[in-house]
Backbone bond lengths (Angstrom), bond angles and torsions (degrees), N, CA, C in turn:
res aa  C-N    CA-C-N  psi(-1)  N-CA   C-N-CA  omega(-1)  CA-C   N-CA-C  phi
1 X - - - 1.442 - - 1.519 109.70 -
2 X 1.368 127.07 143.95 1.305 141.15 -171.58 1.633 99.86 -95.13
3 X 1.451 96.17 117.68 1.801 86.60 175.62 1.482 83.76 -86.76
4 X 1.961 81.44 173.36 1.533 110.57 -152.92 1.632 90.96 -85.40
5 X 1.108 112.20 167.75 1.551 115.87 169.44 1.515 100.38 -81.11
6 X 1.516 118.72 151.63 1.217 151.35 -153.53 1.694 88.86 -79.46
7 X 1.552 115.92 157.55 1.596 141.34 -172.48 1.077 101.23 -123.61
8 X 1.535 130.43 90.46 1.229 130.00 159.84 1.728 115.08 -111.29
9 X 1.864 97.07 111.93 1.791 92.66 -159.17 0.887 142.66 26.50
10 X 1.654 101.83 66.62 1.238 124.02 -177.15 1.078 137.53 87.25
11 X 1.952 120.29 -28.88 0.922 152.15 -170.55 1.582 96.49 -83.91
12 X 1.506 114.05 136.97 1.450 113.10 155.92 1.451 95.46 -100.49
13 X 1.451 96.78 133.13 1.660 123.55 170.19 1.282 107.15 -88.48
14 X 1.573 121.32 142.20 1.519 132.78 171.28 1.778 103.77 -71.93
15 X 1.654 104.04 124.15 1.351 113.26 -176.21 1.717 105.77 -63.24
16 X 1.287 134.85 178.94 1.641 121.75 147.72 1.205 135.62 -41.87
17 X 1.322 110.39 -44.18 1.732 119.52 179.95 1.352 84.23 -61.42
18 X 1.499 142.98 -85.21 0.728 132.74 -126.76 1.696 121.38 -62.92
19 X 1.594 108.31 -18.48 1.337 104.52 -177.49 1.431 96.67 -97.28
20 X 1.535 145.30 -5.93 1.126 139.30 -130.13 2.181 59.00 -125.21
21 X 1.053 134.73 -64.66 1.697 130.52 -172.41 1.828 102.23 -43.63
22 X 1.363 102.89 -57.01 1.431 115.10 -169.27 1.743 98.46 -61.04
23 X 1.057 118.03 -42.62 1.730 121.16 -175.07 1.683 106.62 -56.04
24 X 1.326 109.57 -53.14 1.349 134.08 161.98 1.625 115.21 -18.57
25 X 1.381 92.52 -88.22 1.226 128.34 168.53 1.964 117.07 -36.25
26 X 1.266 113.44 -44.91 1.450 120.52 174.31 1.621 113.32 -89.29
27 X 1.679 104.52 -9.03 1.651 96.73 -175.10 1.195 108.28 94.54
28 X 1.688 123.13 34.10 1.891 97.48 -153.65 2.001 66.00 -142.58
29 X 1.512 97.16 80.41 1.806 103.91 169.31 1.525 117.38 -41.83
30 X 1.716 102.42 -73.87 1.258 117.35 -162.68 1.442 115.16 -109.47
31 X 1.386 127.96 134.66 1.245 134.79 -175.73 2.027 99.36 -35.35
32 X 0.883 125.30 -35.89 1.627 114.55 -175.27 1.140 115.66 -93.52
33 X 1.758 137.08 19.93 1.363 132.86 172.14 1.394 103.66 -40.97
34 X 1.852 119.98 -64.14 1.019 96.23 -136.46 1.343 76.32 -101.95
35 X 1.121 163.43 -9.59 1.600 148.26 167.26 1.781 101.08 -29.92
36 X 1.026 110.70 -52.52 1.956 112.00 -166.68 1.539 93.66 -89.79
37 X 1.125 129.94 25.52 1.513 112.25 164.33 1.298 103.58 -109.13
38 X 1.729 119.15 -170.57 1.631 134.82 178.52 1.017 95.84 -88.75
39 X 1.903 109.57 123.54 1.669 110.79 169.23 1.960 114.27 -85.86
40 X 1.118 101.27 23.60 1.101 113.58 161.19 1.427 145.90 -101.25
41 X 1.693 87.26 -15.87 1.697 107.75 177.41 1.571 111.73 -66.36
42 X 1.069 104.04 157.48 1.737 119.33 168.95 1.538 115.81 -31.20
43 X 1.095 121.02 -46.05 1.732 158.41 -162.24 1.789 97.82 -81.02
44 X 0.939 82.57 -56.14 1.966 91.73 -172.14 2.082 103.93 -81.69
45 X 1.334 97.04 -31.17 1.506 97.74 -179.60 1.465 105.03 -69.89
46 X 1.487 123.69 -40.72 1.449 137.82 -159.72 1.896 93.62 -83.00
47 X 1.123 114.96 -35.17 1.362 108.76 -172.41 1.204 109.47 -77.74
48 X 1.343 129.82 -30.59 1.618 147.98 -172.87 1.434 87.80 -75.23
49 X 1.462 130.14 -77.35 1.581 117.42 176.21 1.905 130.63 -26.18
50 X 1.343 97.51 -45.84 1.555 112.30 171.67 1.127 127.65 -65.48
51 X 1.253 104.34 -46.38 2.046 117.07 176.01 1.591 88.61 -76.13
52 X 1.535 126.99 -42.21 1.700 93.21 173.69 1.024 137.79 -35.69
53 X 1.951 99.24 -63.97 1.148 107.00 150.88 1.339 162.80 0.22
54 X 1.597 90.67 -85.24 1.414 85.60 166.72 1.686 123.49 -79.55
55 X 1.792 105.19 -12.70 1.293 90.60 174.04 2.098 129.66 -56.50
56 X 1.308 86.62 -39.99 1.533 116.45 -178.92 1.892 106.32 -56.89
57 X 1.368 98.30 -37.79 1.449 114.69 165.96 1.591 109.67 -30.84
58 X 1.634 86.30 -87.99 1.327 112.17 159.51 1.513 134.23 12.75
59 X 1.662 93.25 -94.39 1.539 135.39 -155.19 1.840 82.60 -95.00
60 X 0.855 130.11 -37.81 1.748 116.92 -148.27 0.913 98.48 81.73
61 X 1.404 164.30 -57.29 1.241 154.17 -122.26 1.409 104.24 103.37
62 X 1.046 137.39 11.15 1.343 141.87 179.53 1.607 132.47 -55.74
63 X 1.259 127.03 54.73 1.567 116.56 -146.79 1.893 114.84 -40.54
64 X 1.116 103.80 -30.71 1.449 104.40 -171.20 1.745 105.99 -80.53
65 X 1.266 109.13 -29.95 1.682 104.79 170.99 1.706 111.33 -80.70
66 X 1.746 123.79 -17.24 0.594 99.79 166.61 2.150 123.59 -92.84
67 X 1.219 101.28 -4.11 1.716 95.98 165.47 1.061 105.80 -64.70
68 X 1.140 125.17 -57.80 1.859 130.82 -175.44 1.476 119.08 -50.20
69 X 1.442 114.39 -22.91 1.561 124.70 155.31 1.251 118.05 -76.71
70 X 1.150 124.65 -35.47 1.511 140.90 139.81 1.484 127.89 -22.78
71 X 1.685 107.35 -70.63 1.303 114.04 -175.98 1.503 92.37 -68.99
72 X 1.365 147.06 -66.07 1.169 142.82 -123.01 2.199 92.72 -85.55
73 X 0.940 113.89 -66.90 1.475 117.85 166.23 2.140 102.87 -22.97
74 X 1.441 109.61 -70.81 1.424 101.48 167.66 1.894 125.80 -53.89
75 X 0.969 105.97 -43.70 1.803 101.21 178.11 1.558 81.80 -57.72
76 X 1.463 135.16 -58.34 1.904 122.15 -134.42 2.057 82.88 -70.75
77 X 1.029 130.57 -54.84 1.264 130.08 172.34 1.346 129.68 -28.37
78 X 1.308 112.27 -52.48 1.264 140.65 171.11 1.663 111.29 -66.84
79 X 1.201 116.65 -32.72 1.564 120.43 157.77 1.675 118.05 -49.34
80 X 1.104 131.06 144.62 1.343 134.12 168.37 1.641 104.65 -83.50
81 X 1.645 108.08 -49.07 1.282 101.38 -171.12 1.608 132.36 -99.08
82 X 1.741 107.87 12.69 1.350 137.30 155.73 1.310 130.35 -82.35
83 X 1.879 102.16 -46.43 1.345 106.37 -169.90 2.233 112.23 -73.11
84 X 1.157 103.27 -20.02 1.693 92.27 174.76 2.041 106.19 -83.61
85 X 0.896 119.00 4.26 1.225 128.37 159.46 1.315 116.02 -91.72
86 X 1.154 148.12 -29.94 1.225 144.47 -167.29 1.526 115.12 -91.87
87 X 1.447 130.89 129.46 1.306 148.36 171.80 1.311 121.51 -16.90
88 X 1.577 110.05 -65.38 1.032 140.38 -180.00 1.802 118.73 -91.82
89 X 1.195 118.37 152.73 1.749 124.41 -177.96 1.481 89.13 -143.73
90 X 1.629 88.69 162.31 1.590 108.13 -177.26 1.488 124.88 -58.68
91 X 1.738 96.16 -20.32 1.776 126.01 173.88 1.957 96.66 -37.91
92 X 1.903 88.06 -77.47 1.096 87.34 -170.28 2.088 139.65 -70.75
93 X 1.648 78.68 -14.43 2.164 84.51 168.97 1.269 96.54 -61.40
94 X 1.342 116.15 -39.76 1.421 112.11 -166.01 1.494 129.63 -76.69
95 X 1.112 107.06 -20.94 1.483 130.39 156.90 1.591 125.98 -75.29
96 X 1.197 98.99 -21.23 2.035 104.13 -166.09 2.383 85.88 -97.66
97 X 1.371 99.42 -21.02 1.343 113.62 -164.63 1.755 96.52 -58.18
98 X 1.816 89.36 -70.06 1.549 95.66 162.78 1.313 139.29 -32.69
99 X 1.526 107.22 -45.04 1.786 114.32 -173.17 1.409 99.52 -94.23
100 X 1.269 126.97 -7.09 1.713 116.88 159.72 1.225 104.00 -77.43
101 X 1.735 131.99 -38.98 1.138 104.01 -165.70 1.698 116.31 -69.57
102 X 1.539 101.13 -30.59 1.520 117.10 -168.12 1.762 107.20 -61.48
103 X 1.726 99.63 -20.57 1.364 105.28 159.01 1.816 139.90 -47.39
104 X 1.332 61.95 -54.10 1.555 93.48 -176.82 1.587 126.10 -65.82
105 X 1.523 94.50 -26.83 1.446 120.86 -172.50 1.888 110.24 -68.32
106 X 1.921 91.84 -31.60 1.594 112.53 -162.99 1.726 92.55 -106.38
107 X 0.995 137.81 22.34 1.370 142.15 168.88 1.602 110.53 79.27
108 X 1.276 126.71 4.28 1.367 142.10 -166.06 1.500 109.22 -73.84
């Protein structure tokens, strides 16, 4: 049996498999695909739109829920024994950081 994905206020959160299937699934092997690519490409612009997305999903638009998604993502990073478990690396905030701004740059 497939447990259900996790209830965080309300929100169902994507379990591991599921982003580690979905990663799969898009071609996106290792947590640093898109860290070593151009955050300017088509790919990096379209992904920066989506993680808006769903961030905004998220948060509502909430600036203060979204720092606190913020801070908590940095402490799990900042862990030694969290951060090789976690989806995401600083590679890629730091990369999606870039292709939002390059977003931003194009009125997006």
């Amino acid at each position: 049996m497939i447990n259900p994905a996790p209830d965080f206020f309300g929100l169902r959160l994507p379990t591991d498999s599921m982003i580690k299937r979905a990663a799969r699934k898009k071609g996106y092997g290792c947590k640093g695909k898109y860290a070593k690519g151009d955050p300017a490409s088509p790919a990096a612009l379209d992904l920066a739109r989506r993680w808006k997305a769903q961030l905004e999903l998220f948060t509502k638009g909430d600036p203060g829920v979204t720092q606190k998604v913020q801070r908590v993502w940095n402490d799990a990073m900042a862990d030694p024994k969290a951060a090789p478990q976690l989806p995401l690396n600083p590679e890629i905030f730091a990369f999606v950081g870039k292709a939002q701004a390059r977003l931003k740059e194009l009125g997006g």
